[in-house]
C-alpha positions in Angstrom: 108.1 27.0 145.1 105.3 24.6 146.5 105.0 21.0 144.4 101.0 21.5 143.8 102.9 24.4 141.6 105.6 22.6 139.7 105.8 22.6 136.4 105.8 18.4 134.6 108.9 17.7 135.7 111.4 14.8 135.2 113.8 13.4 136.9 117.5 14.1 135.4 118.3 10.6 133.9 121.9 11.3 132.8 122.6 12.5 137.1 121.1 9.0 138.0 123.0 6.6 135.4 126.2 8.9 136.2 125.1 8.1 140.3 124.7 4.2 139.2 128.1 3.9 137.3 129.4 5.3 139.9 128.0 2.9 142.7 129.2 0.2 139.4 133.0 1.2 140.4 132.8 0.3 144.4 133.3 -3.5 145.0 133.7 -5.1 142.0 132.9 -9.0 141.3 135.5 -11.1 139.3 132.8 -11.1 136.1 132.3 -7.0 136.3 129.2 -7.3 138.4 129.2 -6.1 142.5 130.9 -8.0 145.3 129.9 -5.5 148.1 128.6 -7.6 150.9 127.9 -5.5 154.3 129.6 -3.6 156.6 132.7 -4.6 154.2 135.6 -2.1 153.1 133.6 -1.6 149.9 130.3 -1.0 151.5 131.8 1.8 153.7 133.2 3.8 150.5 129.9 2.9 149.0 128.4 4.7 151.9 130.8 7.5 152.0 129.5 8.5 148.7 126.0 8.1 149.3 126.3 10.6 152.2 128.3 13.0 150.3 126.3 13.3 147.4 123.1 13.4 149.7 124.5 16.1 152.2 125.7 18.3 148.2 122.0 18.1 147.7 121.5 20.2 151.1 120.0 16.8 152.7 120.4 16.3 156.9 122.1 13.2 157.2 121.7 10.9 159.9 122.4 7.3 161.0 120.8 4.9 163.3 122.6 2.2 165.7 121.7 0.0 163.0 124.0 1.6 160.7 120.7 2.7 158.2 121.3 6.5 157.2 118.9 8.9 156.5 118.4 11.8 154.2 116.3 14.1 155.1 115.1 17.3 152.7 112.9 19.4 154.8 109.5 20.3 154.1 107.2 23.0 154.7 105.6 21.0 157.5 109.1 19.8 159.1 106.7 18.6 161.9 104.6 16.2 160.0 105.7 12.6 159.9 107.8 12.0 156.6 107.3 10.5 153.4 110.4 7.3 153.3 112.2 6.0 150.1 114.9 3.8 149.4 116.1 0.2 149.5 120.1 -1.3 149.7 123.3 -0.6 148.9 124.9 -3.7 149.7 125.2 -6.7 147.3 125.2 -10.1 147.1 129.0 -11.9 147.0 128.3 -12.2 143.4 125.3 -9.1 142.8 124.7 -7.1 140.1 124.5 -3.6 139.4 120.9 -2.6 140.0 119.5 -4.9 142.8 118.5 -2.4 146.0 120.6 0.3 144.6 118.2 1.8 141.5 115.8 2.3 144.8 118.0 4.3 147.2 119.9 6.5 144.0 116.8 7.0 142.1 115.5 8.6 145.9 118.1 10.4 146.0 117.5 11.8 142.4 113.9 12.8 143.5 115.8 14.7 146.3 118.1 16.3 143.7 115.3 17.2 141.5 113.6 18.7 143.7 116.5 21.2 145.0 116.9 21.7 141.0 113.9 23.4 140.5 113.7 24.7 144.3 110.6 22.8 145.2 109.5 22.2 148.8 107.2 19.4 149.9 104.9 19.9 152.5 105.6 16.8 154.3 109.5 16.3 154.3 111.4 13.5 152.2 114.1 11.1 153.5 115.8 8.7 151.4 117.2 5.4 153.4 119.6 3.2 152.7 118.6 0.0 154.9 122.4 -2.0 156.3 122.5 -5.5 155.7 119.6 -6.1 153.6 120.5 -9.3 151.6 122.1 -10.9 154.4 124.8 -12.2 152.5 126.9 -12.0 155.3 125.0 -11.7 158.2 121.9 -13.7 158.1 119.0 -13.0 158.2 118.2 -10.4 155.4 116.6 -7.6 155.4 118.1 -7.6 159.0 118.0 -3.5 160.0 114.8 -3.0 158.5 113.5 -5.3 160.8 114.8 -4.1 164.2 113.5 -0.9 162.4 110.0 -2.1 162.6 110.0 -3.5 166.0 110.3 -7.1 165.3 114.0 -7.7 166.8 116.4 -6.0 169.4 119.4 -3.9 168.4 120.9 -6.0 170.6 120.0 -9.5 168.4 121.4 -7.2 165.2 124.6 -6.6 166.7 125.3 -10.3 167.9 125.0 -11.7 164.8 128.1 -13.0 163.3 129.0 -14.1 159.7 130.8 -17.5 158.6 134.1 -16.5 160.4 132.7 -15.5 163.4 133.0 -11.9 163.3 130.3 -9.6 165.2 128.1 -6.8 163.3 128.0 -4.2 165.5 131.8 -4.5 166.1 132.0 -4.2 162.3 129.6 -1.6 162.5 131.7 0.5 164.1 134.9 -0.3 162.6 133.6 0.9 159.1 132.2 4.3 161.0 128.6 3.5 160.7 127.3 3.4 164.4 125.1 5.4 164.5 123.6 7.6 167.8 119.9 7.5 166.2 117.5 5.2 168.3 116.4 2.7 165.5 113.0 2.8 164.5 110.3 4.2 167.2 109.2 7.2 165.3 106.0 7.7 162.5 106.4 7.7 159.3 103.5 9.1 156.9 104.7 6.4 154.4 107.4 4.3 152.7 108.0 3.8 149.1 110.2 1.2 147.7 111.5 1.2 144.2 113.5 -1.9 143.1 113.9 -4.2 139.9 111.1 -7.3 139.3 114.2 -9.7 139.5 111.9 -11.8 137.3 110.9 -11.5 133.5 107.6 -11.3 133.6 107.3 -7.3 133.0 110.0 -7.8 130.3 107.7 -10.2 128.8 104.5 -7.8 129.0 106.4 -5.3 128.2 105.2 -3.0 131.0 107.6 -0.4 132.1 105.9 0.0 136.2 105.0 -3.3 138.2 102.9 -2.4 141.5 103.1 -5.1 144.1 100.1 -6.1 145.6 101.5 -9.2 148.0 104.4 -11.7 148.4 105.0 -15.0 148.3 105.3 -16.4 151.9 109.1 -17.5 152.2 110.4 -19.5 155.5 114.1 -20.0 156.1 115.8 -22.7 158.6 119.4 -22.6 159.1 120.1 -26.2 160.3 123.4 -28.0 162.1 124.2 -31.5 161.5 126.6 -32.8 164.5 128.9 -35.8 163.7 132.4 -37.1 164.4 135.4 -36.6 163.0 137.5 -39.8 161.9 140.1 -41.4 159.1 138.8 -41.6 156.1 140.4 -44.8 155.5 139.9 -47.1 158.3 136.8 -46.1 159.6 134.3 -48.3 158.4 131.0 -47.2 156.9 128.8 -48.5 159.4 130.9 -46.5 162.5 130.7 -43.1 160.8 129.4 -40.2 161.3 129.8 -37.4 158.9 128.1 -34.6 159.0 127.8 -33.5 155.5 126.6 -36.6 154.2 123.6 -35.7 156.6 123.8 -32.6 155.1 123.6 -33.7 151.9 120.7 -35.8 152.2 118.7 -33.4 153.9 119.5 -30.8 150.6 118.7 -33.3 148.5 115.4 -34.0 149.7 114.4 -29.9 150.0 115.4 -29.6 146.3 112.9 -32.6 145.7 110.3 -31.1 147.8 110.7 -28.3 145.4 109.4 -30.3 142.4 106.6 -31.5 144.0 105.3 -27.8 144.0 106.6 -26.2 141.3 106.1 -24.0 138.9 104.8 -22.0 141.8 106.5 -23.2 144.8 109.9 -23.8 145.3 112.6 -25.2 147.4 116.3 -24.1 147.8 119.6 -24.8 149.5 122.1 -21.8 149.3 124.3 -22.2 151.9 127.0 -25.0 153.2 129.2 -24.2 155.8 131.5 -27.4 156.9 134.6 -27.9 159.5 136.8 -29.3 159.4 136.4 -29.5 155.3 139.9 -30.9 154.5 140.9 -34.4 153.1 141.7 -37.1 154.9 138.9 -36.7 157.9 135.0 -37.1 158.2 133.4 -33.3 159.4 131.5 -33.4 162.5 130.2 -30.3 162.0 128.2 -28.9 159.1 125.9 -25.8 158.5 123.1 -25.5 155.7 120.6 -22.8 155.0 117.4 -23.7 153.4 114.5 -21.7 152.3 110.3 -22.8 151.1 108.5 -20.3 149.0 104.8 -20.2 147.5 102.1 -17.8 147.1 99.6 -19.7 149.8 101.3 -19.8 153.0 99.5 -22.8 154.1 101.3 -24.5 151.0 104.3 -23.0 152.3 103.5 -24.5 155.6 103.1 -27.7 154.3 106.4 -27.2 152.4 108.1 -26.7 155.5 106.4 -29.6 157.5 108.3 -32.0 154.8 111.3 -30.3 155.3 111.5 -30.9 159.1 110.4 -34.3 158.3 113.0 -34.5 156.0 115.8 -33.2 158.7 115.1 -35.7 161.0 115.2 -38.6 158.5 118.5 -37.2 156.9 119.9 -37.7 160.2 119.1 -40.8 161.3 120.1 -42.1 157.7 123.6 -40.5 158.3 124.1 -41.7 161.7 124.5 -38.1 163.2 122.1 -35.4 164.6 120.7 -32.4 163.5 119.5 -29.1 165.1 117.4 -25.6 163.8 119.4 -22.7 165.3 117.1 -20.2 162.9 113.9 -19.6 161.5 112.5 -16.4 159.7 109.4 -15.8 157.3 108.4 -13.0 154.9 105.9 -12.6 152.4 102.1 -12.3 153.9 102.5 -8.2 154.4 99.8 -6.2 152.6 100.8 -3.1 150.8 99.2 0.2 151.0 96.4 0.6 148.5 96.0 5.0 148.5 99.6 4.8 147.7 99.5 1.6 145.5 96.6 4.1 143.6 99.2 7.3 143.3 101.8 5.2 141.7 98.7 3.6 139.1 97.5 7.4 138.4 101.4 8.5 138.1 101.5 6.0 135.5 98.6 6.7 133.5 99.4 10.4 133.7 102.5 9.7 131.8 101.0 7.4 129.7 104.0 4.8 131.2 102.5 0.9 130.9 102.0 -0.8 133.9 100.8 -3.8 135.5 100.0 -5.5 139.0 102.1 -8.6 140.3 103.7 -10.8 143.1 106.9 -10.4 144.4 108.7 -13.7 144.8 111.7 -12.2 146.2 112.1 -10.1 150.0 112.3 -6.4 150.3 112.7 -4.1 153.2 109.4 -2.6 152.1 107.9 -6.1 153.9 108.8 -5.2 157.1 108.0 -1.3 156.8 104.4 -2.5 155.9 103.7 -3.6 159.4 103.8 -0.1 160.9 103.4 2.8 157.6 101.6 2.4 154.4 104.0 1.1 152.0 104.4 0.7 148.0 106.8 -1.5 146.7 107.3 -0.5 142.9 109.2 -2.4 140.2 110.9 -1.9 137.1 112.0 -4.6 134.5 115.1 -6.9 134.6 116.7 -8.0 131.4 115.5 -11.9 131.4 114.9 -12.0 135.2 119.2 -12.3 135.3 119.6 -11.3 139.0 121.5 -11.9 142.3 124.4 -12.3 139.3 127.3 -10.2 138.0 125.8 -10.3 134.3 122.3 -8.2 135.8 120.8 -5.6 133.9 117.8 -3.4 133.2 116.3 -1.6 130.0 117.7 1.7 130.5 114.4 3.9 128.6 111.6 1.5 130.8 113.9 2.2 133.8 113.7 6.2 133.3 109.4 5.7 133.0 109.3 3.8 136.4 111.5 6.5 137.7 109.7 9.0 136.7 106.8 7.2 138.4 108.0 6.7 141.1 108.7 10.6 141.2 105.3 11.6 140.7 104.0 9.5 143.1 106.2 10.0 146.1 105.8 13.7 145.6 102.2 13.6 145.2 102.3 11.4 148.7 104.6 14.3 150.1 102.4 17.4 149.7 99.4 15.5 150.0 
Protein backbone atom coordinates (compact mmCIF):
# COMPACT_ATOMS: atom_id res chain seq x y z
CA UNK A 1 0.00 0.00 0.00
CA UNK A 2 1.37 3.56 -0.88
CA UNK A 3 1.18 6.30 2.30
CA UNK A 4 -0.82 9.08 -0.04
CA UNK A 5 -3.43 5.85 0.48
CA UNK A 6 -3.36 5.07 4.16
CA UNK A 7 -6.10 5.21 6.05
CA UNK A 8 -5.73 8.04 9.56
CA UNK A 9 -3.55 6.13 11.20
CA UNK A 10 -1.90 6.17 14.69
CA UNK A 11 0.96 5.21 16.04
CA UNK A 12 0.52 2.02 18.52
CA UNK A 13 1.02 3.87 22.02
CA UNK A 14 0.90 0.73 24.21
CA UNK A 15 4.17 -0.86 21.60
CA UNK A 16 6.08 2.52 22.35
CA UNK A 17 5.56 2.76 26.34
CA UNK A 18 6.17 -1.11 26.38
CA UNK A 19 9.72 -0.06 24.08
CA UNK A 20 10.32 2.92 26.76
CA UNK A 21 9.90 0.59 29.97
CA UNK A 22 11.93 -1.46 28.47
CA UNK A 23 14.84 1.04 27.68
CA UNK A 24 13.65 2.12 31.74
CA UNK A 25 15.20 -1.47 32.82
CA UNK A 26 18.90 -1.01 31.12
CA UNK A 27 21.32 1.15 33.36
CA UNK A 28 19.56 2.07 36.26
CA UNK A 29 20.47 5.25 38.55
CA UNK A 30 20.55 4.84 42.34
CA UNK A 31 16.94 7.10 42.54
CA UNK A 32 15.19 4.77 39.61
CA UNK A 33 16.13 7.15 36.89
CA UNK A 34 19.06 6.03 33.96
CA UNK A 35 22.79 5.82 34.59
CA UNK A 36 23.72 4.77 31.03
CA UNK A 37 26.56 6.92 30.03
CA UNK A 38 28.29 5.93 26.46
CA UNK A 39 29.97 3.22 25.11
CA UNK A 40 29.35 1.66 28.78
CA UNK A 41 28.17 -2.03 29.55
CA UNK A 42 24.65 -0.72 29.76
CA UNK A 43 24.70 1.37 26.65
CA UNK A 44 25.82 -1.78 24.65
CA UNK A 45 22.69 -3.95 25.96
CA UNK A 46 20.80 -0.81 25.34
CA UNK A 47 21.98 -1.05 21.84
CA UNK A 48 21.60 -4.68 21.46
CA UNK A 49 17.88 -4.14 21.87
CA UNK A 50 17.51 -1.30 19.68
CA UNK A 51 18.90 -3.37 16.83
CA UNK A 52 16.92 -6.29 17.52
CA UNK A 53 13.71 -4.77 17.77
CA UNK A 54 14.61 -2.64 14.55
CA UNK A 55 15.96 -5.61 12.42
CA UNK A 56 11.99 -7.72 13.88
CA UNK A 57 10.46 -4.77 12.14
CA UNK A 58 12.26 -6.01 8.77
CA UNK A 59 14.64 -2.73 9.05
CA UNK A 60 18.53 -2.98 7.40
CA UNK A 61 20.75 -2.24 10.12
CA UNK A 62 23.90 -0.59 9.83
CA UNK A 63 26.51 1.19 11.85
CA UNK A 64 29.02 3.86 11.18
CA UNK A 65 32.83 4.06 12.53
CA UNK A 66 31.22 6.41 14.84
CA UNK A 67 29.37 3.75 16.45
CA UNK A 68 25.69 5.64 15.21
CA UNK A 69 23.34 2.80 13.73
CA UNK A 70 21.01 3.02 11.25
CA UNK A 71 17.57 1.66 10.43
CA UNK A 72 16.71 1.69 7.34
CA UNK A 73 12.92 0.60 5.94
CA UNK A 74 13.04 0.79 2.26
CA UNK A 75 11.01 2.81 0.11
CA UNK A 76 9.64 2.73 -3.24
CA UNK A 77 12.38 5.04 -4.38
CA UNK A 78 15.32 3.08 -2.43
CA UNK A 79 17.50 5.52 -4.67
CA UNK A 80 16.31 8.77 -3.36
CA UNK A 81 18.11 10.27 -0.50
CA UNK A 82 16.18 9.34 2.85
CA UNK A 83 14.06 10.89 5.24
CA UNK A 84 16.38 10.67 9.02
CA UNK A 85 14.76 10.43 12.59
CA UNK A 86 15.97 9.87 15.83
CA UNK A 87 18.04 11.34 18.76
CA UNK A 88 20.17 9.27 21.85
CA UNK A 89 20.12 6.48 23.68
CA UNK A 90 22.69 7.29 26.14
CA UNK A 91 22.08 9.13 29.37
CA UNK A 92 23.44 11.43 31.60
CA UNK A 93 25.28 9.77 34.98
CA UNK A 94 22.15 10.69 36.68
CA UNK A 95 19.40 10.91 33.34
CA UNK A 96 16.01 10.26 33.26
CA UNK A 97 13.86 8.14 31.35
CA UNK A 98 12.75 10.10 28.32
CA UNK A 99 15.74 12.51 27.44
CA UNK A 100 16.96 11.42 23.60
CA UNK A 101 15.26 8.19 23.86
CA UNK A 102 11.29 9.19 23.27
CA UNK A 103 13.08 10.44 19.82
CA UNK A 104 14.89 7.36 18.54
CA UNK A 105 11.90 4.67 20.06
CA UNK A 106 9.06 6.82 18.95
CA UNK A 107 11.17 6.46 15.18
CA UNK A 108 11.22 3.36 15.57
CA UNK A 109 7.37 3.07 16.27
CA UNK A 110 6.73 5.11 12.94
CA UNK A 111 8.86 2.22 11.37
CA UNK A 112 6.76 -0.40 13.17
CA UNK A 113 3.59 1.24 12.13
CA UNK A 114 4.20 1.43 9.04
CA UNK A 115 5.19 -2.49 8.55
CA UNK A 116 1.66 -2.88 10.61
CA UNK A 117 -0.40 -1.69 8.03
CA UNK A 118 2.16 -2.64 5.11
CA UNK A 119 2.78 0.87 4.02
CA UNK A 120 5.70 1.84 1.82
CA UNK A 121 7.13 5.35 1.59
CA UNK A 122 8.42 6.56 -1.44
CA UNK A 123 11.48 7.97 -0.12
CA UNK A 124 12.98 5.37 2.43
CA UNK A 125 12.93 5.92 6.38
CA UNK A 126 16.00 5.41 8.77
CA UNK A 127 15.81 5.81 12.27
CA UNK A 128 19.36 6.83 14.10
CA UNK A 129 20.54 6.47 17.21
CA UNK A 130 23.43 9.18 17.43
CA UNK A 131 26.70 7.61 20.11
CA UNK A 132 27.80 9.86 22.64
CA UNK A 133 25.36 12.56 22.46
CA UNK A 134 25.36 14.09 25.95
CA UNK A 135 28.94 13.81 26.33
CA UNK A 136 28.79 12.68 29.75
CA UNK A 137 31.70 10.84 29.41
CA UNK A 138 33.39 11.90 26.50
CA UNK A 139 33.19 15.55 26.03
CA UNK A 140 32.06 17.20 23.82
CA UNK A 141 28.36 16.36 23.22
CA UNK A 142 26.63 15.70 20.58
CA UNK A 143 30.11 14.30 19.54
CA UNK A 144 29.08 11.65 16.41
CA UNK A 145 26.65 13.85 15.12
CA UNK A 146 29.17 16.16 14.52
CA UNK A 147 31.90 14.16 12.78
CA UNK A 148 28.54 13.14 10.97
CA UNK A 149 28.21 16.61 9.56
CA UNK A 150 31.64 17.32 8.57
CA UNK A 151 32.76 19.41 11.32
CA UNK A 152 35.44 16.99 13.08
CA UNK A 153 37.63 13.93 12.01
CA UNK A 154 36.78 10.26 13.01
CA UNK A 155 40.06 10.47 14.01
CA UNK A 156 39.47 13.53 16.75
CA UNK A 157 36.21 11.13 17.89
CA UNK A 158 38.17 8.31 18.59
CA UNK A 159 41.00 10.19 20.65
CA UNK A 160 38.92 11.51 22.96
CA UNK A 161 39.26 10.11 26.38
CA UNK A 162 36.96 10.32 29.49
CA UNK A 163 38.09 11.30 33.22
CA UNK A 164 40.24 8.09 33.55
CA UNK A 165 41.86 8.24 30.54
CA UNK A 166 40.26 5.70 28.49
CA UNK A 167 40.01 6.11 24.59
CA UNK A 168 36.49 6.04 22.56
CA UNK A 169 37.21 4.26 19.76
CA UNK A 170 39.05 1.60 21.80
CA UNK A 171 35.73 1.44 23.75
CA UNK A 172 33.98 1.50 20.67
CA UNK A 173 35.09 -1.54 19.79
CA UNK A 174 35.16 -3.29 22.96
CA UNK A 175 31.34 -2.91 23.29
CA UNK A 176 31.01 -4.24 19.39
CA UNK A 177 29.98 -0.99 17.93
CA UNK A 178 32.68 -0.15 15.26
CA UNK A 179 31.16 0.19 12.70
CA UNK A 180 32.51 -0.33 8.74
CA UNK A 181 30.07 2.59 7.51
CA UNK A 182 32.13 5.73 6.37
CA UNK A 183 30.49 8.42 8.75
CA UNK A 184 28.51 10.93 7.31
CA UNK A 185 29.39 11.95 3.42
CA UNK A 186 26.07 10.85 1.95
CA UNK A 187 22.51 13.16 1.26
CA UNK A 188 19.95 13.03 3.28
CA UNK A 189 16.37 14.48 1.97
CA UNK A 190 15.83 15.50 5.64
CA UNK A 191 16.22 14.94 9.46
CA UNK A 192 13.60 15.05 12.00
CA UNK A 193 14.27 15.19 15.64
CA UNK A 194 11.68 14.41 18.32
CA UNK A 195 12.72 15.04 21.91
CA UNK A 196 11.26 16.47 25.32
CA UNK A 197 11.18 20.64 25.95
CA UNK A 198 13.44 19.88 29.03
CA UNK A 199 11.75 23.13 30.25
CA UNK A 200 8.13 23.96 31.46
CA UNK A 201 7.06 26.28 29.29
CA UNK A 202 4.67 23.87 27.06
CA UNK A 203 3.51 22.36 30.41
CA UNK A 204 2.61 25.78 31.36
CA UNK A 205 0.69 26.61 27.88
CA UNK A 206 -0.49 23.55 27.93
CA UNK A 207 0.48 22.78 24.29
CA UNK A 208 1.01 19.23 23.45
CA UNK A 209 3.75 19.95 20.05
CA UNK A 210 6.59 22.68 20.54
CA UNK A 211 8.35 23.44 16.91
CA UNK A 212 11.75 24.91 17.37
CA UNK A 213 12.53 27.73 15.39
CA UNK A 214 16.32 28.53 16.80
CA UNK A 215 18.70 27.97 19.78
CA UNK A 216 20.26 29.65 22.21
CA UNK A 217 23.99 30.15 21.35
CA UNK A 218 25.87 28.01 24.02
CA UNK A 219 29.94 28.14 24.28
CA UNK A 220 31.88 25.64 26.42
CA UNK A 221 35.73 25.94 27.67
CA UNK A 222 37.21 23.23 29.41
CA UNK A 223 40.05 24.97 31.39
CA UNK A 224 43.34 23.52 33.48
CA UNK A 225 44.63 25.32 36.40
CA UNK A 226 48.44 24.14 36.99
CA UNK A 227 49.89 24.42 40.61
CA UNK A 228 52.11 22.61 42.98
CA UNK A 229 51.62 20.15 45.23
CA UNK A 230 52.80 20.78 48.99
CA UNK A 231 51.95 19.99 52.94
CA UNK A 232 49.09 21.31 53.98
CA UNK A 233 50.49 22.25 57.20
CA UNK A 234 53.71 23.95 56.85
CA UNK A 235 53.34 25.54 53.65
CA UNK A 236 52.53 28.94 54.21
CA UNK A 237 49.82 30.76 52.45
CA UNK A 238 51.81 33.15 50.57
CA UNK A 239 54.15 29.99 48.97
CA UNK A 240 51.12 28.04 47.65
CA UNK A 241 49.92 27.12 44.87
CA UNK A 242 46.80 25.14 44.68
CA UNK A 243 45.06 24.55 41.89
CA UNK A 244 41.57 24.27 42.92
CA UNK A 245 41.48 27.28 44.88
CA UNK A 246 42.13 28.81 41.28
CA UNK A 247 39.59 26.70 40.24
CA UNK A 248 37.31 27.77 42.61
CA UNK A 249 37.63 31.38 41.96
CA UNK A 250 37.38 31.14 38.45
CA UNK A 251 33.63 29.00 39.10
CA UNK A 252 32.78 31.44 41.24
CA UNK A 253 32.99 34.28 39.12
CA UNK A 254 31.19 32.35 35.90
CA UNK A 255 28.26 31.64 38.32
CA UNK A 256 28.22 35.51 38.98
CA UNK A 257 28.60 36.32 35.41
CA UNK A 258 25.45 34.33 35.20
CA UNK A 259 23.39 36.86 37.34
CA UNK A 260 24.36 39.60 35.53
CA UNK A 261 22.37 38.18 32.57
CA UNK A 262 19.81 36.34 33.77
CA UNK A 263 16.69 35.37 33.43
CA UNK A 264 17.81 34.88 29.90
CA UNK A 265 21.39 34.20 30.01
CA UNK A 266 23.11 31.95 32.09
CA UNK A 267 26.32 30.78 33.35
CA UNK A 268 27.37 27.24 34.69
CA UNK A 269 30.10 25.14 36.08
CA UNK A 270 29.48 21.22 35.77
CA UNK A 271 32.48 19.69 35.91
CA UNK A 272 35.69 19.49 38.46
CA UNK A 273 38.21 17.10 37.87
CA UNK A 274 41.24 17.37 40.60
CA UNK A 275 44.65 15.26 41.30
CA UNK A 276 45.86 14.52 43.45
CA UNK A 277 42.34 15.23 45.62
CA UNK A 278 43.43 13.54 48.95
CA UNK A 279 44.03 15.21 52.39
CA UNK A 280 46.98 16.19 53.54
CA UNK A 281 48.52 17.87 50.07
CA UNK A 282 47.67 21.05 47.83
CA UNK A 283 46.54 19.72 43.99
CA UNK A 284 48.58 20.94 41.30
CA UNK A 285 46.43 19.92 38.84
CA UNK A 286 42.71 20.76 38.47
CA UNK A 287 40.18 20.46 35.53
CA UNK A 288 36.76 22.50 35.21
CA UNK A 289 34.23 22.70 32.43
CA UNK A 290 32.20 25.76 32.02
CA UNK A 291 29.49 26.76 29.71
CA UNK A 292 27.68 30.68 28.60
CA UNK A 293 24.25 30.54 27.10
CA UNK A 294 21.81 33.34 25.78
CA UNK A 295 19.55 33.82 22.94
CA UNK A 296 21.81 36.77 21.13
CA UNK A 297 25.13 35.41 20.51
CA UNK A 298 26.88 38.58 20.72
CA UNK A 299 25.55 38.60 24.47
CA UNK A 300 26.94 35.24 24.58
CA UNK A 301 30.07 36.59 23.25
CA UNK A 302 30.25 39.09 25.68
CA UNK A 303 29.47 36.43 28.30
CA UNK A 304 32.48 34.59 27.34
CA UNK A 305 34.80 37.65 27.05
CA UNK A 306 34.21 37.99 31.02
CA UNK A 307 34.83 34.59 31.52
CA UNK A 308 38.32 34.57 29.94
CA UNK A 309 38.85 37.71 31.76
CA UNK A 310 37.85 36.07 34.67
CA UNK A 311 40.43 32.84 34.04
CA UNK A 312 43.23 34.87 33.97
CA UNK A 313 42.36 36.88 37.13
CA UNK A 314 41.51 33.64 39.04
CA UNK A 315 44.85 32.68 38.38
CA UNK A 316 46.91 35.26 39.26
CA UNK A 317 44.84 35.62 42.53
CA UNK A 318 45.71 31.86 43.31
CA UNK A 319 49.26 32.10 42.47
CA UNK A 320 49.08 29.26 39.72
CA UNK A 321 48.35 29.23 35.90
CA UNK A 322 45.65 28.34 33.86
CA UNK A 323 45.10 27.08 30.29
CA UNK A 324 41.80 26.42 27.63
CA UNK A 325 42.44 22.93 26.21
CA UNK A 326 38.64 23.12 24.60
CA UNK A 327 36.17 25.20 23.15
CA UNK A 328 32.80 24.28 21.34
CA UNK A 329 29.52 26.37 20.44
CA UNK A 330 25.97 25.39 19.44
CA UNK A 331 22.96 27.18 19.11
CA UNK A 332 22.91 29.77 15.86
CA UNK A 333 21.67 26.73 13.37
CA UNK A 334 18.31 27.58 11.49
CA UNK A 335 15.82 24.91 11.11
CA UNK A 336 14.03 23.96 8.08
CA UNK A 337 10.84 25.89 7.57
CA UNK A 338 8.83 23.32 4.69
CA UNK A 339 9.32 20.78 7.24
CA UNK A 340 8.87 23.18 10.38
CA UNK A 341 5.26 23.77 8.24
CA UNK A 342 4.42 19.74 7.94
CA UNK A 343 4.83 19.21 11.52
CA UNK A 344 2.36 22.81 12.06
CA UNK A 345 -0.28 21.27 9.40
CA UNK A 346 0.16 17.67 11.21
CA UNK A 347 -0.86 19.30 14.20
CA UNK A 348 -3.75 21.22 13.14
CA UNK A 349 -4.92 18.19 11.25
CA UNK A 350 -5.26 16.45 14.48
CA UNK A 351 -6.47 19.25 16.15
CA UNK A 352 -3.13 18.60 18.66
CA UNK A 353 -2.18 22.25 20.41
CA UNK A 354 0.93 23.57 19.46
CA UNK A 355 3.25 26.34 19.83
CA UNK A 356 6.69 27.85 18.48
CA UNK A 357 9.82 28.15 20.90
CA UNK A 358 13.57 28.28 21.66
CA UNK A 359 15.59 25.49 22.63
CA UNK A 360 17.92 26.34 25.41
CA UNK A 361 19.36 22.94 25.54
CA UNK A 362 21.75 21.01 22.45
CA UNK A 363 20.42 18.49 20.14
CA UNK A 364 21.96 16.43 17.40
CA UNK A 365 19.34 18.04 15.16
CA UNK A 366 21.91 21.33 15.46
CA UNK A 367 24.50 19.84 13.70
CA UNK A 368 22.35 17.94 10.99
CA UNK A 369 20.98 21.46 10.20
CA UNK A 370 24.18 22.48 8.59
CA UNK A 371 23.89 20.00 5.66
CA UNK A 372 19.69 18.61 5.40
CA UNK A 373 16.69 20.47 6.35
CA UNK A 374 16.01 19.65 9.82
CA UNK A 375 12.88 19.90 12.40
CA UNK A 376 13.57 19.59 15.89
CA UNK A 377 10.01 18.83 17.57
CA UNK A 378 9.21 18.81 21.32
CA UNK A 379 6.90 17.39 23.62
CA UNK A 380 6.21 18.51 27.30
CA UNK A 381 8.29 17.70 30.47
CA UNK A 382 6.62 17.38 33.80
CA UNK A 383 7.96 20.85 35.51
CA UNK A 384 11.01 21.12 33.18
CA UNK A 385 12.57 18.10 35.78
CA UNK A 386 15.42 16.91 33.44
CA UNK A 387 19.01 15.65 33.19
CA UNK A 388 17.58 13.90 36.62
CA UNK A 389 16.46 10.42 37.75
CA UNK A 390 12.92 11.84 38.91
CA UNK A 391 12.17 13.09 34.80
CA UNK A 392 8.95 12.54 33.36
CA UNK A 393 6.48 13.43 30.64
CA UNK A 394 2.47 13.58 30.40
CA UNK A 395 1.93 10.35 28.89
CA UNK A 396 -1.71 11.49 26.72
CA UNK A 397 0.34 15.00 25.39
CA UNK A 398 3.24 12.65 24.63
CA UNK A 399 1.00 10.22 22.35
CA UNK A 400 -0.39 13.79 20.33
CA UNK A 401 3.31 14.88 19.65
CA UNK A 402 3.91 11.38 18.57
CA UNK A 403 1.38 11.19 16.46
CA UNK A 404 2.75 14.35 14.98
CA UNK A 405 5.58 13.66 14.59
CA UNK A 406 4.22 10.51 12.50
CA UNK A 407 2.26 12.48 10.13
CA UNK A 408 4.77 14.75 9.43
CA UNK A 409 7.81 12.58 8.76
CA UNK A 410 5.57 10.37 6.58
CA UNK A 411 4.21 13.25 4.71
CA UNK A 412 8.12 14.38 4.35
CA UNK A 413 8.69 10.68 3.07
CA UNK A 414 6.38 10.29 0.13
CA UNK A 415 6.52 13.77 -0.67
Amino acid sequence: MHSNLRPNLSINSDRLWSTIDRSAEIGVGKAGGLRRVALSEDDKVMRDQFVEWCESAGCNVTVDAAGNIFARRVGRENELPPVVVGSHLDTQAAGGRFDGILGVLSGLEILRTLADHNITTRRSIEVVNWTNEEGARFAPPMAASCVFAGLQSIDWLHDLHDDDGIRFGDELARIGYLGDATVGGRELDSYFELHIEQDSLMEAAGKSVGIVTGGYYSHALTCVFHGECAHTGPTEMKLRKNAMIGASYFLAAVNDIGWQYEPIGRTSASRMQIWPNKFGILPEYTEVTVDMRHKERAITDEMVNKTRVALAEAAKKANVETEITAEWTFGDEIFDADCAQLVRDAAVARGVSQMDITSIAGHDAYYISRIAPTALVFSPCINGITHNEAEDVPREATNQAVNVFFDAVVARADR
